[in-house]
C-alpha positions in Angstrom: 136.2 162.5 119.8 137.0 164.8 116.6 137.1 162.0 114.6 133.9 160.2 114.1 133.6 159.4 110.4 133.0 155.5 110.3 136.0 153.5 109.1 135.6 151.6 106.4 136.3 147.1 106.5 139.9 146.4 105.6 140.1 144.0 102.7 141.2 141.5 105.3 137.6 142.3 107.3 135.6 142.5 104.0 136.7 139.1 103.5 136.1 137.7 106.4 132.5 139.1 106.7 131.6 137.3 102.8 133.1 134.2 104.1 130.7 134.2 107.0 127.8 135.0 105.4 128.8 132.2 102.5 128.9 129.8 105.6 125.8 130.6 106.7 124.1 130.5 103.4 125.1 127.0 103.3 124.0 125.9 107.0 120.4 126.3 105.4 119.1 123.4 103.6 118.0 124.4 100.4 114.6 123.3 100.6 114.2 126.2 102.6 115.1 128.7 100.3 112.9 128.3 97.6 109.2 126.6 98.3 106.0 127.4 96.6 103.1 128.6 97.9 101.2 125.6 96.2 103.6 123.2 98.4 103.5 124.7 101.7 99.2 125.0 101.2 99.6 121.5 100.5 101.7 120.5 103.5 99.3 122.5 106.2 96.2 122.3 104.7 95.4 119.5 102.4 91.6 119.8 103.1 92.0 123.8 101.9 93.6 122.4 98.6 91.0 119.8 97.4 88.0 121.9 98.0 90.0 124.6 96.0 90.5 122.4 93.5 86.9 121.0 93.2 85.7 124.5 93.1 87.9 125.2 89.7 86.5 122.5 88.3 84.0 123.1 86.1 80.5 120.6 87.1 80.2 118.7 83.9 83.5 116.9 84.7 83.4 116.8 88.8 81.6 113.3 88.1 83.6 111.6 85.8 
């Protein structure tokens, strides 16, 4: 009980935990790492999207 400084990952252990989380890292497909906002509005709401767009639209060239 005198001793309770925390003990440090061997080299061994240090290894071992960066191998894990490089495993993991590559369980996750990558189109799940990076996605825009612009994608994932487009995916659940389309509806949202081209009202948004209309809006920015200036009116002269909504009717062409």
């Amino acid at each position: 009980m005198a001793d309770e400084t925390p003990k440090l990952p061997t080299k061994e252990g240090l290894k071992r935990i960066q191998d894990s989380i490089q495993k993991r890292r590559e369980k996750i497909p990558s189109d799940r790492l990076v996605k825009s906002i612009d994608e994932i509005t487009r995916e659940k709401f389309p509806e949202v999207l081209e009202k948004d767009i209309a809006a920015k639209t200036p009116q002269k060239d909504r009717n062409l």
